[in-house]
Structures are given as structure tokens and as C-alpha cells.
ROLO-128312 format. One record per residue (C-alpha): residue in one letter; residue number from 1; x negated, z, y. Coordinates in pm, whole numbers, plus 50000, padded with zeros to 5 digits. Example, Ala and Ser with C-alpha at 12.3 -4.5 7.8 and 13.67 -1.06 7.14 Angstrom:
! residues 2
resn resi x z y
A 1 48770 50780 49550
S 2 48633 50714 49894
***
This chain:
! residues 618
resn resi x z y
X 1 47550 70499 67716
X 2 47412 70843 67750
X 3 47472 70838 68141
X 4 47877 70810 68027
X 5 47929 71184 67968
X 6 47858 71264 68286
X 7 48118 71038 68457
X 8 48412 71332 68460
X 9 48208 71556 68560
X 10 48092 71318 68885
X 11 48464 71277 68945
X 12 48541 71616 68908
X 13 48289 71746 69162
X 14 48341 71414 69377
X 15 48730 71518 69412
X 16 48805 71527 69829
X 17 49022 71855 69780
X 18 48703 71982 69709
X 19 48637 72244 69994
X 20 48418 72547 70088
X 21 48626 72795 69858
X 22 48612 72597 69547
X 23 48238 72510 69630
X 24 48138 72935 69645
X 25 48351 72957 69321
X 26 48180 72703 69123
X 27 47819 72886 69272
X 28 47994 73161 69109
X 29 48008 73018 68825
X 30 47652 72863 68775
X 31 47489 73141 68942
X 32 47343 72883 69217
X 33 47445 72797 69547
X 34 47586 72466 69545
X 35 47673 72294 69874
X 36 47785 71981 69905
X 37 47524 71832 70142
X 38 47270 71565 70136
X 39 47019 71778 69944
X 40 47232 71787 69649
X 41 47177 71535 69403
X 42 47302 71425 69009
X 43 46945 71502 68889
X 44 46908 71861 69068
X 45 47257 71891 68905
X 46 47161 71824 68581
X 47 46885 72011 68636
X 48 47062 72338 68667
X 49 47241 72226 68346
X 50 47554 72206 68496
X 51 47704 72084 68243
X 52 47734 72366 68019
X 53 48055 72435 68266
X 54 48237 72122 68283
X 55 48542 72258 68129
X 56 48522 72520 68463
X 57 48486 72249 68703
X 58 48735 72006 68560
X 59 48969 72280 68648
X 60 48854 72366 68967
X 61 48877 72018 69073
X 62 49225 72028 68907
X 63 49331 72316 69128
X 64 49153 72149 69432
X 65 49337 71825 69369
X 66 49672 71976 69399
X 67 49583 72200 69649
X 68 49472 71877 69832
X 69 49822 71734 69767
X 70 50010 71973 69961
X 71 49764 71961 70249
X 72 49845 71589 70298
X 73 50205 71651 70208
X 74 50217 71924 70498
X 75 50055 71683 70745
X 76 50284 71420 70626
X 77 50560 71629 70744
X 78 50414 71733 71098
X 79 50380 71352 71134
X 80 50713 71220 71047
X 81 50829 71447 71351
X 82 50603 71305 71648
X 83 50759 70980 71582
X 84 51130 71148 71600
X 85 51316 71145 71896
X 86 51680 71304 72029
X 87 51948 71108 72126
X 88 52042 71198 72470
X 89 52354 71030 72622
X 90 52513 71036 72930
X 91 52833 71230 72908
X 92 53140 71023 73124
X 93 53069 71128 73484
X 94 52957 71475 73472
X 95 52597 71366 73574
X 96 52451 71523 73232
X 97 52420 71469 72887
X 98 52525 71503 72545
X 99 52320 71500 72196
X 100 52436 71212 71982
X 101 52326 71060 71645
X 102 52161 71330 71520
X 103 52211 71247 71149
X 104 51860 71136 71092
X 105 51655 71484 71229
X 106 51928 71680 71038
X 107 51855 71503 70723
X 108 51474 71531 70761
X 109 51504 71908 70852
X 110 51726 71964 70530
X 111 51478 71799 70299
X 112 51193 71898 70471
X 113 51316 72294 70432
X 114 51377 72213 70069
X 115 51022 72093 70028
X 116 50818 72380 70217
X 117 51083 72598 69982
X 118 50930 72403 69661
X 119 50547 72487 69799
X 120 50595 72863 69891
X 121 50702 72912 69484
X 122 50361 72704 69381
X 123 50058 72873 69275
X 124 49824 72605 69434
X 125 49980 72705 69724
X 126 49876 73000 69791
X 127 49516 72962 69980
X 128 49772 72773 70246
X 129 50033 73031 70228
X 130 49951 73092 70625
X 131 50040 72764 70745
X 132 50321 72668 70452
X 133 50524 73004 70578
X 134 50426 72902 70940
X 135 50600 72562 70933
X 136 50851 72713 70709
X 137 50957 72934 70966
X 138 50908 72691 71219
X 139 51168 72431 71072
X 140 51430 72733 71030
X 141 51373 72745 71377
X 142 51444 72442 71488
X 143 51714 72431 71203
X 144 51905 72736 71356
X 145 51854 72611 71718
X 146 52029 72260 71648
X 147 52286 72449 71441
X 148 52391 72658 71793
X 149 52334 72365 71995
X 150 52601 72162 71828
X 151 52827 72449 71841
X 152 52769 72505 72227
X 153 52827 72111 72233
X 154 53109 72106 72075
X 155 53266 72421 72267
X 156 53169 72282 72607
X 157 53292 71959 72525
X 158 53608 72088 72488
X 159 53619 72351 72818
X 160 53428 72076 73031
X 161 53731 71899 73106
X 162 53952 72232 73133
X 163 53752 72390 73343
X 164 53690 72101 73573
X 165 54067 72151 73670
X 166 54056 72409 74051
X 167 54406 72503 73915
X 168 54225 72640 73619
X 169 53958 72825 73806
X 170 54172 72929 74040
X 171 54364 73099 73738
X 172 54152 73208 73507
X 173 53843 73343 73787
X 174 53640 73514 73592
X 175 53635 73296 73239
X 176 53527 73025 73513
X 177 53234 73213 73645
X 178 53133 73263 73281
X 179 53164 72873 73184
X 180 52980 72811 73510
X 181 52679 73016 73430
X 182 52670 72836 73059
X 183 52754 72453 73211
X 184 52427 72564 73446
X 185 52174 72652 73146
X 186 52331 72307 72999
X 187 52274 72076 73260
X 188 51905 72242 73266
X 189 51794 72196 72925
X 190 52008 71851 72890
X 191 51795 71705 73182
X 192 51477 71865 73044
X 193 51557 71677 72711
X 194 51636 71393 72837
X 195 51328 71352 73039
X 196 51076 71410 72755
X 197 51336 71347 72433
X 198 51107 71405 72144
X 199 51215 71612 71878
X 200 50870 71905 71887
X 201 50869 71876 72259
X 202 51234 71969 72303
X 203 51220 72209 72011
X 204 50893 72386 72184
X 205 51138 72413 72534
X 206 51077 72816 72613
X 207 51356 73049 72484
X 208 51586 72742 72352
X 209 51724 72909 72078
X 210 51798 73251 72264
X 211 51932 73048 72553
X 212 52180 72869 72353
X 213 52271 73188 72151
X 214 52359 73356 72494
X 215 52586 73057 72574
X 216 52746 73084 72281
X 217 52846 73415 72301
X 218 52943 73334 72692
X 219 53168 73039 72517
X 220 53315 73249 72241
X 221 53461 73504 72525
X 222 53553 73219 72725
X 223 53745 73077 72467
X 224 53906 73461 72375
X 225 54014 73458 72790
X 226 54202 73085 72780
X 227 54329 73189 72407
X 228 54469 73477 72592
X 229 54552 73308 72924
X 230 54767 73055 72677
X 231 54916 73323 72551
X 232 55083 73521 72840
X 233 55229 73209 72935
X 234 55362 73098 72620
X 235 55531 73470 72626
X 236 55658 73424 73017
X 237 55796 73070 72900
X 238 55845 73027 72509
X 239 55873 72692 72457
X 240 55513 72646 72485
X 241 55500 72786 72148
X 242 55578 72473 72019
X 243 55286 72278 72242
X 244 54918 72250 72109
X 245 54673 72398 72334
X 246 54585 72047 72502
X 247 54950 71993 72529
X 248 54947 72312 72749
X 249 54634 72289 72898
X 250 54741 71944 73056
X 251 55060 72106 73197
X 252 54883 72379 73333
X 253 54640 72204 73470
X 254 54846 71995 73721
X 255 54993 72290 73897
X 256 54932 72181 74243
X 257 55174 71845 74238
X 258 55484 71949 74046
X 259 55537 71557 73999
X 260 55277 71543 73786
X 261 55426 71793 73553
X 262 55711 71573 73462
X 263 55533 71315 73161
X 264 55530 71617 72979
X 265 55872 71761 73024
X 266 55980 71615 72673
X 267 55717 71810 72478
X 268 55932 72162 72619
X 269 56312 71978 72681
X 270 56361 71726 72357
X 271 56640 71520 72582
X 272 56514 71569 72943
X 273 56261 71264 73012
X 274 56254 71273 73399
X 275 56387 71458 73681
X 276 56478 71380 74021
X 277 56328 71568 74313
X 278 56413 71649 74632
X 279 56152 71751 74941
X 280 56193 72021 75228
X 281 56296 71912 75588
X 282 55982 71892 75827
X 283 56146 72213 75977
X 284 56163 72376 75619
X 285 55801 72312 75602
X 286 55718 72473 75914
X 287 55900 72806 75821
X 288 55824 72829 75446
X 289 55565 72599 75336
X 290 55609 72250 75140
X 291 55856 72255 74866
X 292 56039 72037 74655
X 293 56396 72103 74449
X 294 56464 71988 74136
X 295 56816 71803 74180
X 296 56897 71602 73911
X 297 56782 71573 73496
X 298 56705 71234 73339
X 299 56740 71162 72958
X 300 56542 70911 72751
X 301 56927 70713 72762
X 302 56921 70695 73165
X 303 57178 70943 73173
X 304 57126 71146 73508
X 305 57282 71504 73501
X 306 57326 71708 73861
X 307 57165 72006 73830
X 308 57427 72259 74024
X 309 57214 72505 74135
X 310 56870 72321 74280
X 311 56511 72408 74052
X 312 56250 72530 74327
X 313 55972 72373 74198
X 314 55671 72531 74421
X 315 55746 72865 74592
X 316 55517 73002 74859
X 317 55209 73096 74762
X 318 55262 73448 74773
X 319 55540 73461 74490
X 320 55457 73189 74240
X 321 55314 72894 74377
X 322 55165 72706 74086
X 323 55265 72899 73815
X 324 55475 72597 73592
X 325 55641 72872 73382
X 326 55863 73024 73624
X 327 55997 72708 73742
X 328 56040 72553 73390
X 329 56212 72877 73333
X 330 56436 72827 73612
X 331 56499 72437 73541
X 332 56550 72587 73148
X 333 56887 72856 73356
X 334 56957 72573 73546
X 335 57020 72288 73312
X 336 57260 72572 73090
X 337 57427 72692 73413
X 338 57495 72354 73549
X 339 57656 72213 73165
X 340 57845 72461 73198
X 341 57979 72421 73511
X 342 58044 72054 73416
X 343 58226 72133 73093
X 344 58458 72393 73262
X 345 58527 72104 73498
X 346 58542 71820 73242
X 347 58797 72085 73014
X 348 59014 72110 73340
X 349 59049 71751 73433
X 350 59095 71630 73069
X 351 59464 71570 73065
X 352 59440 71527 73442
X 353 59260 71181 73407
X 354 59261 70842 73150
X 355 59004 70847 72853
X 356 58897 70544 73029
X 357 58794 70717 73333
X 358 58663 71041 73155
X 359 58414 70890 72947
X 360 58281 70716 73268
X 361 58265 71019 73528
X 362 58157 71338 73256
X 363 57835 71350 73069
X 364 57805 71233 72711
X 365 57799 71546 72516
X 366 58031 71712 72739
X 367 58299 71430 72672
X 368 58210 71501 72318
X 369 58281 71881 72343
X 370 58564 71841 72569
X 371 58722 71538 72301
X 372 58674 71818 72025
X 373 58790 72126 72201
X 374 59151 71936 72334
X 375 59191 71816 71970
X 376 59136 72128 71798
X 377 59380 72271 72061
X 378 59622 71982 72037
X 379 59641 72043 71626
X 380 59718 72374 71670
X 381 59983 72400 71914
X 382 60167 72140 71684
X 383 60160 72356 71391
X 384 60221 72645 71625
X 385 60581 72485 71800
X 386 60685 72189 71583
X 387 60492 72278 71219
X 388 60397 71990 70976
X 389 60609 71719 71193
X 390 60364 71827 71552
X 391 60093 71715 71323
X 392 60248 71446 71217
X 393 60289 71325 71601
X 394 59895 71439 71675
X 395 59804 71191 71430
X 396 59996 70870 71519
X 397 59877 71008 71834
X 398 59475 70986 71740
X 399 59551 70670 71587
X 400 59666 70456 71931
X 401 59404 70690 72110
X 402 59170 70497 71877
X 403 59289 70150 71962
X 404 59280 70246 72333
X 405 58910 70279 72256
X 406 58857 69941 72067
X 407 58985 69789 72418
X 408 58767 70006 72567
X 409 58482 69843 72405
X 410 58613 69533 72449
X 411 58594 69537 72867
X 412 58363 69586 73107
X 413 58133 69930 73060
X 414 57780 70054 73158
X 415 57527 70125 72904
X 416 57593 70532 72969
X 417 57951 70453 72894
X 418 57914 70241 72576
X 419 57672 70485 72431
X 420 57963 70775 72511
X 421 58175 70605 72367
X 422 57981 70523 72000
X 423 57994 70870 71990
X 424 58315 70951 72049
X 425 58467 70698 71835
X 426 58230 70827 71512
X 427 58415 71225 71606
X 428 58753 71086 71683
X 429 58779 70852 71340
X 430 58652 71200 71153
X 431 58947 71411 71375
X 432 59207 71149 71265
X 433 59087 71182 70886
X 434 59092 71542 70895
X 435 59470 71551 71094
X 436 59591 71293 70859
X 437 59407 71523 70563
X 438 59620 71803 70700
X 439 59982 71584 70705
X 440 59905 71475 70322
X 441 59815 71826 70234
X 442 60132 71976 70420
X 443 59949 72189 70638
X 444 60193 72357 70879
X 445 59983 72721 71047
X 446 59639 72767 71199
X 447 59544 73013 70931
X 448 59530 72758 70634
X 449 59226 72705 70449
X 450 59232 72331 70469
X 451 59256 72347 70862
X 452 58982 72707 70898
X 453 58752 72463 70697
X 454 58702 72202 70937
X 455 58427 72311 71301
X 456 58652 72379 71587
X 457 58611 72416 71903
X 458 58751 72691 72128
X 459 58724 72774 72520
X 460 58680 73160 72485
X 461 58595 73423 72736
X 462 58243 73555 72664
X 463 58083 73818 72884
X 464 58342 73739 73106
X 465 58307 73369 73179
X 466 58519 73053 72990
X 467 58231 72955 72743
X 468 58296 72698 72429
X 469 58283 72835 72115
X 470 58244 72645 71768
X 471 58442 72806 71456
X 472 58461 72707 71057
X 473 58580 72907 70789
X 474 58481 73280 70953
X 475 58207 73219 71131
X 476 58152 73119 71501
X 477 57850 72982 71662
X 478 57850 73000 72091
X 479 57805 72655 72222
X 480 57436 72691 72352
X 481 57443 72425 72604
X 482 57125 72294 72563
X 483 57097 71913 72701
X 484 57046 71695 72389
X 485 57087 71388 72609
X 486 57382 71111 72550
X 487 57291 71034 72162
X 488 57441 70884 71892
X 489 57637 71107 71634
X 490 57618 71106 71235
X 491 57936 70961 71064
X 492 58088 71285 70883
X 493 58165 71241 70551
X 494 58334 71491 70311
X 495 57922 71598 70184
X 496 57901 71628 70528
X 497 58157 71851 70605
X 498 58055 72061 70276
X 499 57701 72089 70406
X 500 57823 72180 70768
X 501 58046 72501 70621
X 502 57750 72610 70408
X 503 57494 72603 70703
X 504 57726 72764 70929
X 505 57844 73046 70685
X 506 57457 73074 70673
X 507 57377 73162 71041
X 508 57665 73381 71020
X 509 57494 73575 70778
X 510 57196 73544 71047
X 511 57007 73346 70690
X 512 56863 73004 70682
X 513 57023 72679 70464
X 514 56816 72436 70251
X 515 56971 72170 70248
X 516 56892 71963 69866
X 517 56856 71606 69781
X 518 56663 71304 69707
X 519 56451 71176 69999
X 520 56617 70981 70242
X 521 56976 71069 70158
X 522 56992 71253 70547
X 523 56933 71625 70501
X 524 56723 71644 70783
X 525 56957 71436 71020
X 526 57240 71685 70916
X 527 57094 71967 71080
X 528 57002 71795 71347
X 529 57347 71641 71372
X 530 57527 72007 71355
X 531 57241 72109 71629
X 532 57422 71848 71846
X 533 57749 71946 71741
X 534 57680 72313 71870
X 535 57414 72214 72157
X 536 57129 72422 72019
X 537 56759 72296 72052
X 538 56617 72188 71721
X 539 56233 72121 71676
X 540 56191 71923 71333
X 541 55836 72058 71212
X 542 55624 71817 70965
X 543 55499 72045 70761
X 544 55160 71985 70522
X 545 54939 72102 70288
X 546 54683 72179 70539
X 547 54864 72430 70761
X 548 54831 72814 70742
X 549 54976 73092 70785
X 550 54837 73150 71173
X 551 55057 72809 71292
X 552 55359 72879 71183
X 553 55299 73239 71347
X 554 55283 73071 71634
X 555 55570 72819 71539
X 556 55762 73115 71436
X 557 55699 73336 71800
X 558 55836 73045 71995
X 559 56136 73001 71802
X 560 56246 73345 71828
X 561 56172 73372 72179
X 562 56358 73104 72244
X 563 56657 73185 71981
X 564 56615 72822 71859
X 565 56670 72651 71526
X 566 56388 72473 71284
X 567 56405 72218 71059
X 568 56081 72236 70843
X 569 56045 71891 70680
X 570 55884 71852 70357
X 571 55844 72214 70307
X 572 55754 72178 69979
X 573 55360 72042 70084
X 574 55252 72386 70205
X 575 55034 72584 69960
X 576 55148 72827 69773
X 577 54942 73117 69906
X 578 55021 73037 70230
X 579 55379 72964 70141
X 580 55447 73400 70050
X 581 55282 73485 70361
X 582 55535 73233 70575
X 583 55845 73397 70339
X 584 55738 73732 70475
X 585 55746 73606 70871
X 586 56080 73441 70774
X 587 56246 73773 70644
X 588 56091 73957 70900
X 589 56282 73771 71157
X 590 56571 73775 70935
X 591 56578 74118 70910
X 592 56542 74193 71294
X 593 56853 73969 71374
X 594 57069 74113 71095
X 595 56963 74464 71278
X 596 57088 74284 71606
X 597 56698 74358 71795
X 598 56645 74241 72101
X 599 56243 74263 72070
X 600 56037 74272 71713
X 601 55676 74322 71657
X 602 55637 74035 71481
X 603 55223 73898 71374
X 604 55100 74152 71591
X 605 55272 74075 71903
X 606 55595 74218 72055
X 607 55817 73983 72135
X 608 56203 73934 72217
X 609 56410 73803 71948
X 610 56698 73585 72069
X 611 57042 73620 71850
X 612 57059 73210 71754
X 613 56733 73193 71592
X 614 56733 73014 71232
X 615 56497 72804 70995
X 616 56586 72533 70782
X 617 56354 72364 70507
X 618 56473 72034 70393
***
């Protein structure tokens, strides 16, 4: 019983944190040296009476203790990382690697940096201060170096591919020799990685962190060159606007074999699916070089459109072999030049030839045009010679050119033919409405309101040549002659109509429409619908709550370039914040066509600004 109050006191000074420093202190304190050595025994301790400082020792060996713990906890660390190992895996067949499943040394770096955090604000840590702040430093390390090695991944993941392309080298020379120099260091420390791949050996690789912070920078102005490379192309050939950056990069990449452009001609023409080609003569070739003509355009239908003035699709090498935008530009003059051609021609042999025939030799939405332009002419030279009883005639006229069609449909027709005429009939049962609209209303002279409110169609002379162009109420839209393909038509109904005079009263203004209504009722198939009525390319945009402001920038350039139309669906997603800046790009556009500009500094890029432009939001 009297050996028992010297138990704490054994414990105390038998504590393993005990070390050299807390040893000298508690010599210190007793004014002996005290070592803890064989010589030193319970009874010598007792001796020296000890005991008078228990309450001194008790919380030395306190302080000890938890000194102790973060010792081990320190060492526990270091340990948990020999057993660690990266994830190298070979990337496809680029004969290197990428790092993969790195979740687990990411987690054990963030609590481990937490932890060493904790120990650096302890008092008991401060005899290890040296090594806490050296491993503390050393995980930031290795925390920063992953950090820019996943971001050099991730960049040269996505310019690996690109830059394998030799059309893209070839292009873009010296963004290439840049990528080149970063793909090398890559390779290098991959393979180095991957032959020894755990975590501290990789991590101890010399200069890591300042090789991958070089790359990066190398990557960031590689990515600035293609951003810009994109970019002059998009300006020498707008509808690229409207392509993502892979989109483009895939076109561009494929310079060498025209063919191989074609997949993605839908992504620039919205009707034009495939294209027929035609190759040099042997004795061509010898005096210019390959080449190969565009002939002939192919929609989604099947309907195939001559092209009357041939696409060169590679030029020699010294003009513009491989560059896709000046032949897509060309194919883009072409496809107008030649629908026009063919409506002049299909106006001219209209009365020449039976509806049967017609429908068969013309293409679809020239019929269409043609069908519209003879009626609205028809209408009003019977007002013009014979008053209310000439429109009386057109319409028992429409009505037995109606049940010509029904036998139409009945016999034998192609598929280009039947679609044609689906079309046709949906217009002509509309005209014959309208005419018979006009006999029960009494409606004797071109200038009444009930006839000026209905879209006509004209053959005018603009800038000298016989062009179509649409009227309804006072304003007039040119026909743009964009191919749209041999689609079906929406049945017009008197909403219909009402919506078609406020949108075009609209773009006369050079303003937009909104169309408003529950969802699904057809406000976005309207606009699309009076796109087809005046040929004028329409891209429908999905809009959502995660786009900004730099998108539809981008949207925005391409449209105007282009002098296209946009139909933003579900406008009402965007965010508000990003909605004001978006209302500013719109009027700024707005404004610049009311001012009739040719080029606007629009986003801080000049670019043209094509009278036809307008945005819709339904």
C-alpha cells in the first residue's frame, strides 16, 4: 500500500514520448541530471525525492504524450503514401499514357493537408515545427503538381486528336510546333511514371511541377492560336458560327479528300444531305492538278438539284487547295444562283406545260413558288380586266385544279413527286379559301385590304435580274433562295395567316416577333413554316438555363453574317442576368440594320451585317 503513490509517477516518467528535451527539462527541474539509462533506478529516484515534483512531471509527460501523438500521426501519413500508387493507362494508340482513377490520392492529399493544417496551429507541435511545415509544404507540392497535371491532361486530351490531323499542322505551323514540344515532355514523364508508378517516386521526378507549368502555358497559347484559327474561318465562311468547335474541327480536318467533307454538310446547309461529284479528265490532271466539281445537291428527301454553275471543290495548291471555306462559299453562290436559274425557268414554262408534268420535272419548292407566284398573278389580272366575276372564274378555276390533283394522287408518281405534291395541295386548298374569301367579301381591285393581307408572290426586277419577291400588307421580303429541300408545308389557318402578317410587318420594321402560346400549339413550326414560304435559312436554337452571354455572341455573329433568321426556343430558361446582356446584342443588331450597315462592331469584332437578319423567341 505505500508503494501505490508512486505508480503515476512510474507511468509518467515511463511515457515513450519521453525524449532527450523533456529528460534536460525535468533535470531542470530537480536540479539533477536524469538520464534515462540503465543506471537509473526507482530507489535512486526516490532518493533524490523526486517526488516533491510530480505535479511537474505529470505534465511533462502530458506534453510528451501528445507530442508523441503527432510524431506517429506524421509517420502514419508518410506511410499511407509508399503503399499508393498512380494509375497509368494506355491512351488508344498514341503509344503513351494517361492518369486515371485518381480519386483515392486526391482524397488522401485533401485530408492529409487538412491534418498537417490542424498540427501547425497546436502548441505540442511546435518542437516538430521543422518537419510538420516540411511535409506541409511537401503535400502542397504534390497537391499543386496533380492540380496542373490534370489540367495539361485534360488540354492535351483534347488537341491530341486535332493536332494529329497533317491538314491541321499544315495550317496552323507554328501552334503545332508548340503542341509538339509539350506532347514530347508528356510522353517523357508518362513513360517515366509508368515505369516506376508510385505516388513519392513520381512526385520526387526532377522539375515535375515546373515542367508541367511550362506546358500549360505552351497549351493555353495553343489553344488562343486554334481559338483564333476557328475564328478567321468562321468570318471567311459564317455558317460555322453555328458549329461547335469539334463540329469545325472535324470539317477542317479532312481537307485533303473533299468527299470526306460531305457527312457534315447538314450541320452548315439544313436541307443539303449529299452532293454529287464529278472528277477531272486524266488530261485535266496533267495540266492543273486533280480536281473534282461539285455537280449536283442531294436533300435528306432524295431530291437531287443540278447545280448550274459546277462547285470546284480543290483548286491548285497555289490558290486554295484545302481551304473548305472557299469552296463551301462557292457551293453556298452556287446553290442560290442555280434556284434561281431554275425558278426563272420553272416561271416561264408554267403555262407552257400540264401540272402533271410540272410537279414531276421542277424542284419541290420551286413548284411551290412558281404555284404561288401564277396564282397571285392570276387573282389579280381578274380583278384588273373582268373585276369581282374574273375572281369568280379563278376560283371555280382552283377548285377543278384541285380535283386534277386528287387524280394526281391517285396514279402512278415517284416519291419526289408525291411529296411535291402534299405540299402543293396544303398551299393550293389555302389559295382557293382565300379567292373564295375574296368572291364572298366582293373584292373587285388589287389595292383592297382583304386581298394586301394575304403573302404574295411577285417576279420583280431586283438589281437588274427577274428575282421573286414575297408581299403582305406593306411589307416585302426578297425570296432568299436558300434550298430547304422538298418538305412538307403547315396547313394555314386564319391564326396562321394573323401570325404570318404580324411577323412580316416585323422584319419590315427590321424588329423581331414572339410569337405567344401554350406549348405545343406550333409557334415554333410557324416561323419555320414562313422561313419556307420565303426560302430563308432558319436555325431553331434550344436555349437553357446554362448558356451565357459569350454563345449567343457567337450565335449572334453567324447570324448576321449570314443575314439569317433565329428561332430561340424556350427563351424563357435563360437567366436573367444573362438575359439583359443578350437584349443589348439583339438591339445592337437591330439598330445597325434599321441604319441600313453593311459592317457593325458587334462583341468586339467587326463584322458584316447582312439586310435579312432577324431573331425570334418562341
Amino acid at each position: 500500500d505505500g508503494f501505490k503513490p508512486n505508480l503515476p509517477l512510474i507511468s509518467a516518467l515511463r511515457n515513450p514520448g519521453m525524449k532527450e528535451r523533456h529528460w534536460a527539462k525535468l533535470s531542470t527541474e530537480v536540479g539533477t541530471d536524469i538520464l534515462p539509462d540503465a543506471i537509473l533506478t526507482l530507489k535512486y529516484l526516490l532518493e533524490i525525492e523526486i517526488n516533491k515534483s510530480e505535479t511537474f512531471i505529470t505534465t511533462l509527460s502530458e506534453q510528451a504524450a501528445r507530442e508523441y501523438g503527432f510524431e506517429r500521426t506524421l509517420e502514419k501519413m508518410k506511410g499511407e503514401w509508399k503503399v499508393l500508387e498512380f494509375d497509368f493507362q494506355p491512351y488508344k494508340d498514341s503509344g503513351t499514357y494517361v492518369l486515371k482513377g485518381i480519386e483515392e490520392t486526391v482524397m488522401l492529399l485533401d485530408d492529409q493537408v487538412v491534418k498537417v493544417q490542424a498540427m501547425r496551429g497546436s502548441p505540442y507541435a511546435k518542437p516538430l515545427e521543422s518537419v510538420v511545415v516540411e511535409w506541409s509544404n511537401r503535400l502542397i507540392y504534390m497537391q499543386d503538381t496533380l492540380d496542373l497535371w490534370l489540367k495539361c491532361q485534360k488540354t492535351w486530351l483534347y488537341l491530341e486528336p486535332i493536332f494529329s490531323s497533317p491538314d491541321i499542322m499544315r495550317q496552323m505551323a507554328v501552334e503545332g510546333r508548340r503542341f509538339l514540344k509539350v506532347d514530347q515532355m508528356w510522353r517523357q514523364t508518362m513513360q517515366t511514371g509508368a515505369d516506376s508508378p508510385g505516388v513519392m517516386q513520381v512526385m520526387s521526378i526532377e522539375n515535375l511541377q515546373t515542367h508541367f507549368s511550362e506546358a500549360n502555358k505552351n497549351l493555353d497559347l495553343v489553344q488562343k492560336g486554334l481559338n483564333d484559327y476557328l475564328e478567321t474561318k468562321r468570318g471567311a465562311f459564317p455558317r460555322f458560327y453555328f458549329l461547335s468547335n469539334d463540329e469545325l474541327l472535324d470539317i477542317l480536318s479532312e481537307t485533303k479528300d473533299p468527299r470526306r467533307v460531305v457527312p457534315h454538310l447538314p450541320k452548315c446547309f439544313e436541307a443539303i444531305c449529299g452532293v454529287n461529284m464529278r472528277g477531272n479528265t486524266p488530261e485535266e490532271q496533267e495540266k492543273g492538278g486533280e480536281m473534282m466539281d461539285i455537280i449536283e445537291m442531294i436533300s435528306g428527301e432524295g431530291e437531287v438539284v443540278p447545280l448550274t454553275k459546277d462547285c470546284p471543290v480543290q483548286p491548285d495548291a497555289e490558290k486554295n487547295r484545302g481551304n473548305v471555306e472557299r469552296w463551301l462559299l462557292e457551293m453556298e453562290q452556287s446553290m442560290r444562283l442555280s434556284l434561281k436559274k431554275i425558278g426563272r425557268d420553272a416561271i416561264a414554262s408554267y403555262k407552257n406545260e400540264s401540272r402533271t408534268s410540272f410537279v414531276q420535272r421542277w424542284t419541290g419548292m420551286v413548284v411551290l413558288a412558281t404555284d404561288c407566284l401564277h396564282w397571285t398573278k392570276d387573282v389579280e389580272d381578274a380583278m384588273t380586266s373582268r373585276g369581282l366575276e374574273g375572281v369568280k372564274a379563278i376560283e371555280k378555276q382552283m377548285v377543278q385544279e384541285l380535283k386534277d390533283i386528287v387524280e394526281l394522287v391517285r396514279g402512278e408518281l415517284t416519291k419526289q413527286a408525291r411529296l411535291i405534291i402534299g405540299a402543293m395541295v396544303v398551299l393550293d386548298v389555302h389559295n382557293k379559301d382565300v379567292t373564295s374569301l375574296l368572291v364572298q367579301k366582293c373584292v373587285a381591285s388589287p389595292a383592297d385590304f382583304d386581298w394586301n393581307s394575304q403573302l404574295r408572290y411577285y417576279q420583280e426586277s431586283i438589281e437588274g435580274e427577274a428575282n421573286i419577291m414575297t408581299r403582305m400588307m406593306n411589307a416585302s421580303l426578297p425570296y432568299s433562295y436558300e434550298y430547304l429541300g422538298n418538305s412538307m408545308r403547315l396547313v394555314v389557318t386564319p391564326l396562321t395567316d394573323r401570325c404570318y402578317r404580324t411577323l412580316m410587318g416585323a422584319l419590315h420594321l427590321s424588329l423581331g416577333g414572339a410569337p405567344e402560346g401554350p406549348a405545343g400549339t406550333g409557334k415554333t413550326e410557324t416561323v419555320k413554316d414562313l422561313s419556307k414560304a420565303v426560302a430563308k435559312q432558319c436555325v431553331v436554337f434550344n436555349c437553357s438555363d446554362g448558356l451565357d452571354y459569350l454563345a449567343m455572341a457567337k450565335f449572334f455573329k453567324g447570324l448576321a453574317s449570314c443575314g439569317a433568321w433565329a428561332c430561340f426556343d424556350e427563351f424563357n430558361r435563360i437567366d436573367l442576368e444573362v438575359l439583359s446582356v443578350i437584349a443589348q446584342q439583339i438591339l445592337t443588331l437591330s439598330d445597325g440594320l434599321r441604319r441600313g450597315l453593311k459592317r457593325i462592331s458587334f462583341e468586339g469584332s467587326d463584322i458584316p451585317l447582312v439586310k435579312g437578319f432577324s431573331s425570334f423567341i418562341t
